[in-house]
C-alpha positions in Angstrom: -14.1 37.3 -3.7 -11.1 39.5 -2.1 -10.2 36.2 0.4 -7.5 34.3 -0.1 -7.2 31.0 1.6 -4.6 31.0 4.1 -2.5 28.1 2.5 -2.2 30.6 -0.6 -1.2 33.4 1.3 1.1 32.1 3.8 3.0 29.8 0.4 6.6 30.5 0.7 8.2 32.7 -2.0 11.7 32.0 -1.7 14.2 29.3 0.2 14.2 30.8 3.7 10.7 30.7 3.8 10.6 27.1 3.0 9.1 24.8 6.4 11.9 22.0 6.6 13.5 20.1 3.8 16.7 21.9 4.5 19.0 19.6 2.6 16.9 20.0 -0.7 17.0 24.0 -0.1 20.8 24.0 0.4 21.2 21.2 -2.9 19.5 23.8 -4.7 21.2 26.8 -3.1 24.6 25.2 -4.4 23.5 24.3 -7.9 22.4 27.4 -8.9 25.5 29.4 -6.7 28.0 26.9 -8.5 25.8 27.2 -12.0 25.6 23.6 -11.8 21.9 23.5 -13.0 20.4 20.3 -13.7 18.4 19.9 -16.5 15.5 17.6 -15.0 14.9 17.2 -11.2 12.4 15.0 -9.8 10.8 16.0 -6.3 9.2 13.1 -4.7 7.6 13.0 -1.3 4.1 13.2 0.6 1.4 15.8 0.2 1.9 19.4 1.5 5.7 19.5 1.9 6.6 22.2 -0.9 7.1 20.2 -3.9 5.7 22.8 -6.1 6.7 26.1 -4.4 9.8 24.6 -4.4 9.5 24.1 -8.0 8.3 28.0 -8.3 11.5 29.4 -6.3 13.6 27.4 -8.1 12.2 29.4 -11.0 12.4 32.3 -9.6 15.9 31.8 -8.6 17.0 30.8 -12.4 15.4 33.6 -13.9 15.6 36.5 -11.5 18.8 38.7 -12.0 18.9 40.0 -8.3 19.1 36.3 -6.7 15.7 36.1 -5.6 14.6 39.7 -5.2 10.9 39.1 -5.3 10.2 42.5 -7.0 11.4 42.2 -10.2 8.7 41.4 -13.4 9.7 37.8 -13.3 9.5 37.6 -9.4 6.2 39.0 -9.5 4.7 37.1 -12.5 5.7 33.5 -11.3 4.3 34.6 -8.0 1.1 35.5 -9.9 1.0 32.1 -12.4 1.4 34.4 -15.3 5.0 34.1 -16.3 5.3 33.2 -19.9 8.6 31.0 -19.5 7.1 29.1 -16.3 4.5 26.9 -17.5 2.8 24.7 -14.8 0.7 21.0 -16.2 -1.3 19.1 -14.0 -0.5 15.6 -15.3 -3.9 14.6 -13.5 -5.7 16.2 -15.6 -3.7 16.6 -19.4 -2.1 12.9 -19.2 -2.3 12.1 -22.5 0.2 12.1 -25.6 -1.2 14.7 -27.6 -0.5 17.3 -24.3 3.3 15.7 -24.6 3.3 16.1 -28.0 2.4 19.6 -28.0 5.0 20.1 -25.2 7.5 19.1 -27.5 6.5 21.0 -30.1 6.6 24.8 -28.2 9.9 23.3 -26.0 12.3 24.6 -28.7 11.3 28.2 -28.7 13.9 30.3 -26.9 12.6 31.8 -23.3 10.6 35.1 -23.9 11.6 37.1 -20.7 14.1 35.2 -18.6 17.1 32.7 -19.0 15.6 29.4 -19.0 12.2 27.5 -19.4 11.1 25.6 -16.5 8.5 23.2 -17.4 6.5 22.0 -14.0 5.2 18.5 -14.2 2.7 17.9 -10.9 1.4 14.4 -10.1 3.6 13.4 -13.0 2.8 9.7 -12.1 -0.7 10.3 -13.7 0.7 10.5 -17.2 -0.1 7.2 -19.4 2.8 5.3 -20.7 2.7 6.4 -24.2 2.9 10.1 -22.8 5.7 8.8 -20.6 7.3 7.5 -23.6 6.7 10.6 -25.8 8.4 12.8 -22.8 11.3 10.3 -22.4 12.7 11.8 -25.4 12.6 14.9 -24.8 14.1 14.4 -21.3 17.2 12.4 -22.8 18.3 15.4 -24.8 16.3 18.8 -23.9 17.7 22.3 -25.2 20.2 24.1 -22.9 17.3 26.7 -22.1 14.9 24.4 -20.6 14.7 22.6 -17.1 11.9 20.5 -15.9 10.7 19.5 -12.9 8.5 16.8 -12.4 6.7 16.6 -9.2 5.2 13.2 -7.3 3.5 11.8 -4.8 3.9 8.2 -6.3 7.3 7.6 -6.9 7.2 4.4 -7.3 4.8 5.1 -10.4 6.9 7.1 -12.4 9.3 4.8 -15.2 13.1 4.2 -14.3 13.8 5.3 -17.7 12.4 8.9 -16.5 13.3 9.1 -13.1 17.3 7.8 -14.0 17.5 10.8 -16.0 16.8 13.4 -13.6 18.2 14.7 -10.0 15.7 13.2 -7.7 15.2 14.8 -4.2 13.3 13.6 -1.6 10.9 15.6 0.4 10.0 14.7 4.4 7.2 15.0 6.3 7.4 18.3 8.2 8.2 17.9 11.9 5.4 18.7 13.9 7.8 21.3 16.1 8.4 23.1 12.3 4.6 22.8 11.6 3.4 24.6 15.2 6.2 27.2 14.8 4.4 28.3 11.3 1.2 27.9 12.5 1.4 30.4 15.4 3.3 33.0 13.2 0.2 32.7 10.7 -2.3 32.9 13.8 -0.5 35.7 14.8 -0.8 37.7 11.3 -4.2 36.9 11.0 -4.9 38.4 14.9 -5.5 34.6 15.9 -5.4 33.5 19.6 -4.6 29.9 19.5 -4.0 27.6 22.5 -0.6 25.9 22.4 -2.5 22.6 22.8 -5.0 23.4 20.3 -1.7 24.0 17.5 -0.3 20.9 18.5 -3.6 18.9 17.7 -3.5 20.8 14.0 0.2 20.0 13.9 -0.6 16.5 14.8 -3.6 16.1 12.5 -1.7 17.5 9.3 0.4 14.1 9.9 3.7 16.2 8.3 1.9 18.4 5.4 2.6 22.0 5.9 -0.6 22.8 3.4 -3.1 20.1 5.5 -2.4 21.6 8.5 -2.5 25.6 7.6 -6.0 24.8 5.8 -7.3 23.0 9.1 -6.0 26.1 10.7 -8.3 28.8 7.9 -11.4 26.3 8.8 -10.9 26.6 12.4 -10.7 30.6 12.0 -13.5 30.3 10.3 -15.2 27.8 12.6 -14.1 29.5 16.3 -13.3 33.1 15.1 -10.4 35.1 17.1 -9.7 32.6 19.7 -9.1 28.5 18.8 -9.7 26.3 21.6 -8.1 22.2 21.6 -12.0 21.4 22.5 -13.0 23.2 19.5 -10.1 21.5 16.9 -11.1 17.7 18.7 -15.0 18.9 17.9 -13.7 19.9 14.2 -11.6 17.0 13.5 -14.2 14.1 14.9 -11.5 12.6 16.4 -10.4 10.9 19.9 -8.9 13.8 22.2 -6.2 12.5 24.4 -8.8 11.9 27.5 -10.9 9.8 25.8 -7.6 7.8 24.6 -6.4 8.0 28.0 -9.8 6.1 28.8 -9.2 3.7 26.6 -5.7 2.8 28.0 -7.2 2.8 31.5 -9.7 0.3 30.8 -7.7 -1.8 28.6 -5.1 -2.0 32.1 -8.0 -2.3 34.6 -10.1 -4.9 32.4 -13.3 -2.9 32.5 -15.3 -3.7 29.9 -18.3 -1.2 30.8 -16.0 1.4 30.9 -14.4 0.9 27.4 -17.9 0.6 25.9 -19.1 3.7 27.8 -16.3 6.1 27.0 -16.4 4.9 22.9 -20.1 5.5 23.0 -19.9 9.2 24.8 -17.1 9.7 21.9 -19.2 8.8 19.2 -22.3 9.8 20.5 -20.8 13.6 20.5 -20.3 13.1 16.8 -16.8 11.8 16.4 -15.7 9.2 13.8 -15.4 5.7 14.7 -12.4 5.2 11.8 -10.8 7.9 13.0 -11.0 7.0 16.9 -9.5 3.9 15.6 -6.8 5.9 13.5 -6.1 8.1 17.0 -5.9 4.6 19.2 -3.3 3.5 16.3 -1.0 6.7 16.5 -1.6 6.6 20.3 -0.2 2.9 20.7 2.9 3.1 18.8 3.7 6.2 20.5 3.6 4.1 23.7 5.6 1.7 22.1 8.3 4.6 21.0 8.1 5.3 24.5 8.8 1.6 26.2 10.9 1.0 23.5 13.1 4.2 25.2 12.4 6.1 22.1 10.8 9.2 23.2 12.7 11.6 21.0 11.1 10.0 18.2 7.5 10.9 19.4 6.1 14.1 17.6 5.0 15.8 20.9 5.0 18.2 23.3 7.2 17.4 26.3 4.3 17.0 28.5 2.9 14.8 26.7 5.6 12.4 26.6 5.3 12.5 30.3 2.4 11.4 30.3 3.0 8.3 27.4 5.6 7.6 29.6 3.5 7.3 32.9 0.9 5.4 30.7 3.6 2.9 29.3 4.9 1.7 32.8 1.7 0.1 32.9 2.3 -2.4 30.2 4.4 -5.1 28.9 5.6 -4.7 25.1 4.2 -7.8 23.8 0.8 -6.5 25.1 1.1 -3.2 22.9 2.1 -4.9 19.8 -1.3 -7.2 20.4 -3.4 -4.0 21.3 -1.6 -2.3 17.7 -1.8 -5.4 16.0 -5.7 -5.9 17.0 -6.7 -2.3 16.3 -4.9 -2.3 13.0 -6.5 -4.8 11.5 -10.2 -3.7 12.4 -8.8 -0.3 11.1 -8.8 -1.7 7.8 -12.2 -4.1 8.2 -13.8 -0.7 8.9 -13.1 0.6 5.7 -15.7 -1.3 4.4 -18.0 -2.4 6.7 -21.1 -0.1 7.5 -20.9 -1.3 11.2 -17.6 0.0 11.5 -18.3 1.0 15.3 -19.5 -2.4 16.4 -16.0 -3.6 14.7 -13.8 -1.1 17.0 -15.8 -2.4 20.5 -15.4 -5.5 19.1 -11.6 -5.2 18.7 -11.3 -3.5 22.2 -13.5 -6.2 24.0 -11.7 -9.0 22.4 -8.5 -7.5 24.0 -9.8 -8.1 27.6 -9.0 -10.9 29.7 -12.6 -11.2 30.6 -13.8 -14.7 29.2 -17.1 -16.1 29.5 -16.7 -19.8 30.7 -17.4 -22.2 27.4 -20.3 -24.4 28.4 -20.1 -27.7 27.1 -23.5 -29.9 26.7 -22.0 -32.9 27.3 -18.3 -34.5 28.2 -16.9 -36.3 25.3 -13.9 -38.0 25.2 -10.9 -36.9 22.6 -9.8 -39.6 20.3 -6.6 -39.2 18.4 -6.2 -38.3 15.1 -6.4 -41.3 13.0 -7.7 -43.3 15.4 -10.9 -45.8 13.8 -13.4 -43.6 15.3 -12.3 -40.9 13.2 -12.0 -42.8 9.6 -13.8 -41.8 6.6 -17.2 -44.3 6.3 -19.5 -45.3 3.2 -22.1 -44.4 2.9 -24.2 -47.6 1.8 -27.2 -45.6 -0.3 -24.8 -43.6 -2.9 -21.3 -45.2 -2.6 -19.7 -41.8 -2.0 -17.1 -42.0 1.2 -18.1 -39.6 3.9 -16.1 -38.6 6.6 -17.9 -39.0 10.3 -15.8 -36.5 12.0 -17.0 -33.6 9.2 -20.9 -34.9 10.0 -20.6 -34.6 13.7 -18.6 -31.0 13.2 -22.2 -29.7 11.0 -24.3 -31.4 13.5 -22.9 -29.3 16.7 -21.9 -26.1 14.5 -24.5 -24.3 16.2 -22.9 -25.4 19.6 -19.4 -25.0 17.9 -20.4 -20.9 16.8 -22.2 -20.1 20.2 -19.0 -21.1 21.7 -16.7 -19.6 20.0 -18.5 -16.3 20.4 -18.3 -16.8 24.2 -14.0 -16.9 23.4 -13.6 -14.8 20.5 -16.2 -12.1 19.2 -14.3 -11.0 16.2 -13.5 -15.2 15.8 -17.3 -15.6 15.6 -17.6 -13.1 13.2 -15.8 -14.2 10.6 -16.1 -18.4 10.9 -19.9 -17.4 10.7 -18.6 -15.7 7.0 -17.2 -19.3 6.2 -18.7 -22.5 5.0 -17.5 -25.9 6.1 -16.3 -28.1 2.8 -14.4 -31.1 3.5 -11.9 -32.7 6.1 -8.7 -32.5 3.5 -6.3 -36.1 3.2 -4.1 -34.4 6.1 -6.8 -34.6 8.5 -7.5 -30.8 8.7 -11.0 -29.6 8.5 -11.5 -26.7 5.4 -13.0 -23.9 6.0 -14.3 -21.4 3.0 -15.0 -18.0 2.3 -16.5 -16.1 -0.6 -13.9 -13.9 -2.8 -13.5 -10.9 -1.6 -13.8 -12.0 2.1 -9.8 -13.0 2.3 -10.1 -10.8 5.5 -11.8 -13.1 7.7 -9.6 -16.2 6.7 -6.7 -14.1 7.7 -8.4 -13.3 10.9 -9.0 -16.9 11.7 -6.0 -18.0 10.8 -4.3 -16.1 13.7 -2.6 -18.0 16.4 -4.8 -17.0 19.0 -8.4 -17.1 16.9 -7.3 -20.4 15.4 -6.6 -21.5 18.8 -9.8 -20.8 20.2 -11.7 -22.3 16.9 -9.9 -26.0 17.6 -10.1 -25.9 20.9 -13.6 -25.6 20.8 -14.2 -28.3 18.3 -12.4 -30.5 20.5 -14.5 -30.0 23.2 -17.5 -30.3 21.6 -17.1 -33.0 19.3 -14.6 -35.1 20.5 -12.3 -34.6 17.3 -9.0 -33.6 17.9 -8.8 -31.8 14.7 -7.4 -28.7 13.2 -8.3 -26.1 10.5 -7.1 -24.5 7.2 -8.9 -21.5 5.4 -9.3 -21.2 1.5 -10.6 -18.8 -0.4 -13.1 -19.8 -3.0 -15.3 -23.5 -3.5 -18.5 -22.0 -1.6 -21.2 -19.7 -2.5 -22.0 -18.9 1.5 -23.5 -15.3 1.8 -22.4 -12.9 3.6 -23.2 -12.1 7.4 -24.9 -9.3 6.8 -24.8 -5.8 8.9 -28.6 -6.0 10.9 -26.6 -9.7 11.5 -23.8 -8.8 13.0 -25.5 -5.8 15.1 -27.4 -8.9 16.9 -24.5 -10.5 18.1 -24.1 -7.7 20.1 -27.8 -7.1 21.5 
C-alpha cells in the first residue's frame, strides 16, 4: 500500500504551485504580507480547482515562521493531516448541530503549536440549518486566534447571514493551456510518454478541474503503461473523438442520413457512450459557434484545432448551429432518463436533416375556417351532453394524424404519441395531455417547428383548421414504453 494516487502526490504545497486562480493567490499573498488576516473566508467555485489546498497553504502560511518553508514541524504536519491547530470537517458527512456545537465548545482553547486555528469547513453547503444557525454565532464574533475557512461547491446554498460575514473568493475553472502544462510535468516525473493530443483530450475531459483531469491521467498510466496514446484516452473516456464528430458535421452539411446513422453506430458499437457522444456533439457545436461568432480565442484548444472548427464553420449558417445545439441539448437531457437513450440521439440528428418523406394524404378535404358551422359544437340527442364534431373527426383519423406526423417529425411522433387528446377548449384550440412527470414532451411539442408540423397535419387530414395547446395533467394515458419506441425505428 506504498502508492499514492497521483492527484495526492502532485497537490500543491504552497502558492507558486497553485494551477491558475492567480488573483486569489496574490489576495492572499497581500493579507497575510500586510497582516491583514481575515477572520472567515469563503472559497467558492467548481470541483478540482484548489479550494482546499488553498485552504491548507493558507495554513501553512499563518503558522509557519519561515513564510512558507515547508520543512518546519508545522509545514510538515499540515502536509501530513496531523496538525493539532488545523482541523479539517467534511460538512457532508458531520452536518449536524451537535458536530457545531462541539466546535464551539474546543474553539476557545488557545492554538497548541502555531499562531492561529484554522478551522476548514469542506462542502459547507451540506450543513442543516440549525447547524448553520449554531455556526453563525460563532462566525459573528470568533476569538482573535481562530480563522475559518469554509469551502463550496454550492454557493448558492450557503445562508447570506454566513456568507456576508466572510471574505468570499471565487475560484475558476482551470484553463485547459494551465491544465496540459501540469499534466506533462507530472507525465514527465512519473517517466510518462504522452502524446500532445492525447493531454489535450485529458485537459479537455477534466472540463477545468485540475484534480479530474490528473486522476484520468493515474488511470490512463495505469490503463496504457509508459506511453499514452489519444486512441487509448477516446477508448478510456467512451467518448466521441474529433473524427467521429467531424462525421457528424459532414453528414449533418451533406444531408446523409445513412452516413450519420452509420458512423453513431461504429461509435457505439466500439463501446462508447451515447450520453456522452451527445455531451461531445454539445461542446463541439458551440465551439463552432465561438468560432462563427469570430470568437476563437475563447475556444479551449489547440491551435490546430481551431483551424479546423474554423474550416468546419464556413460550412454553416449561425441560425443552423443554434438549431443543431438547441436540438441536441434537449435530447441530452431526455437521455438522462430514458433507457433508449441511443435511439433518442439518431433521432435528434435525423430530425435535423432536410430529408422529408412526402405526407400522404388518403383523401383531399377541404379546410373550413375556424368558426365556420361545419366546425360548431353538436348535441348529441341520446345523453344531452354537447360534443364537438371537429374533436370526433380528429380521434377518428389519429392513426392517420400519428403516421403522418412521424413521416415530418420523429421526435414530434414521439412525444404526441405520450399525449392524450381531451377536449377542443372555448378558444377553438385542441388540448393535448400528458401524464405528470412527462412535462418534457409538451415542451417538445410545443416548439415552433414540431407544433408546426402537428397543425399542419391535422389540417390536411381532417379538414379543421385548428391549432393546439399542451397541459400537463387531466389524463391517465401510459407511457410509450421503450420496446415501443425501438419499433418506430424498425
Amino acid at each position: 500500500m506504498n502508492y499514492i494516487s497521483l492527484y495526492r502526490k502532485w497537490r500543491s504545497q504552497n502558492f507558486d504551485e497553485i494551477v491558475g486562480q492567480r488573483h486569489i493567490v496574490q489576495t492572499l499573498k497581500n493579507a497575510i504580507a500586510m497582516d491583514r488576516i481575515g477572520h472567515a473566508y469563503l472559497f467558492s467555485g467548481p470541483r478540482g480547482t484548489g479550494k482546499t489546498s488553498m485552504a491548507r497553504i493558507l495554513a501553512k502560511a499563518l503558522n509557519c515562521k519561515d513564510n512558507l518553508c515547508g520543512s518546519c514541524d508545522s509545514c510538515k504536519k499540515i502536509t501530513e493531516g496531523s496538525a493539532i491547530d488545523v482541523i479539517e470537517i467534511d460538512a457532508a458527512s458531520n452536518r449536524g448541530i451537535d458536530e457545531i456545537r462541539e466546535l464551539r465548545e474546543k474553539i476557545r482553547y488557545l492554538p497548541v503549536e502555531g499562531k492561529y486555528k484554522i478551522y476548514i469547513i469542506d462542502e459547507v453547503h451540506m450543513l442543516t440549518q440549525e447547524a448553520f444557525n449554531a455556526l453563525l454565532k460563532t462566525l459573528e464574533e470568533p476569538p482573535e486566534h481562530v480563522v475559518f475557512v469554509l469551502a463550496t461547491t454550492e454557493s448558492n446554498r450557503v445562508p447570506v447571514t454566513i456568507s456576508s460575514r466572510c471574505q468570499r473568493l471565487d475560484f475558476e475553472r482551470i484553463s485547459q493551456a494551465e491544465v496540459k502544462a501540469r499534466l506533462l510535468e507530472i507525465a514527465k516525473s512519473e517517466a510518462t510518454e504522452v502524446e500532445d493530443k492525447a493531454l489535450e483530450l485529458i485537459a479537455r475531459a477534466g472540463e477545468g478541474s485540475m484534480r479530474d483531469s490528473v486522476s484520468l491521467l493515474d488511470q490512463l498510466i495505469s490503463f496504457s503503461g509508459s506511453k499514452i496514446t489519444a486512441d487509448q484516452v477516446v477508448l478510456l473516456l467512451g467518448g466521441a473523438n474529433e473524427e467521429l464528430l467531424f462525421k457528424v458535421s459532414n453528414a449533418l452539411v451533406g444531408e446523409h442520413a445513412g452516413e450519420l446513422v452509420l458512423s453513431l453506430k461504429e461509435a457505439i458499437d466500439a463501446g462508447k457512450s451515447a450520453l456522452q457522444i451527445a455531451r461531445d456533439i454539445i461542446v463541439f457545436y458551440r465551439n463552432l459557434l465561438l468560432v462563427k461568432l469570430s470568437l476563437p480565442d475563447t475556444v479551449d484548444a489547440g491551435g490546430d484545432y481551431i483551424k479546423r472548427l474554423e474550416d468546419e464553420a464556413a460550412k454553416y449558417e449561425l441560425p443552423r448551429i443554434k438549431e443543431i445545439l438547441k436540438a441536441v441539448a434537449v435530447a441530452e437531457q431526455e437521455m438522462k432518463w430514458n433507457s433508449q437513450g441511443r435511439i433518442l440521439l439518431e433521432v435528434a440528428l435525423l430530425e435535423l436533416l432536410g430529408n422529408r418523406s412526402p405526407v400522404t394524404v388518403t383523401k383531399p378535404v377541404s379546410m373550413p375556417e375556424i368558426g365556420s358551422s361545419a366546425e360548431q359544437p353538436k348535441p348529441n340527442t341520446d345523453t344531452g351532453i354537447v360534443t364537438d364534431s371537429r374533436l370526433t373527426k380528429i380521434k377518428k383519423h389519429w392513426n392517420d394524424i400519428l403516421t403522418s406526423v412521424k413521416k415530418k417529425s420523429l421526435f414530434g411522433y414521439v412525444s404526441l404519441h405520450e399525449g392524450q387528446l381531451l377536449e377542443i377548449n372555448p378558444q377553438g384550440k385542441l388540448v393535448i395531455g400528458f401524464k405528470k412527470g412527462f412535462g418534457f414532451h409538451k415542451d417538445r411539442l410545443e416548439e415552433q417547428k414540431v407544433k408546426g408540423v402537428v397543425e399542419e397535419v391535422i389540417s390536411e387530414i381532417t379538414g379543421d383548421k385548428i391549432g393546439i395547446i399542451c397541459q400537463v395533467g387531466g389524463t391517465d394515458h401510459p407511457h410509450l414504453s421503450a420496446q415501443a419506441v425501438a419499433e418506430i425505428f424498425q
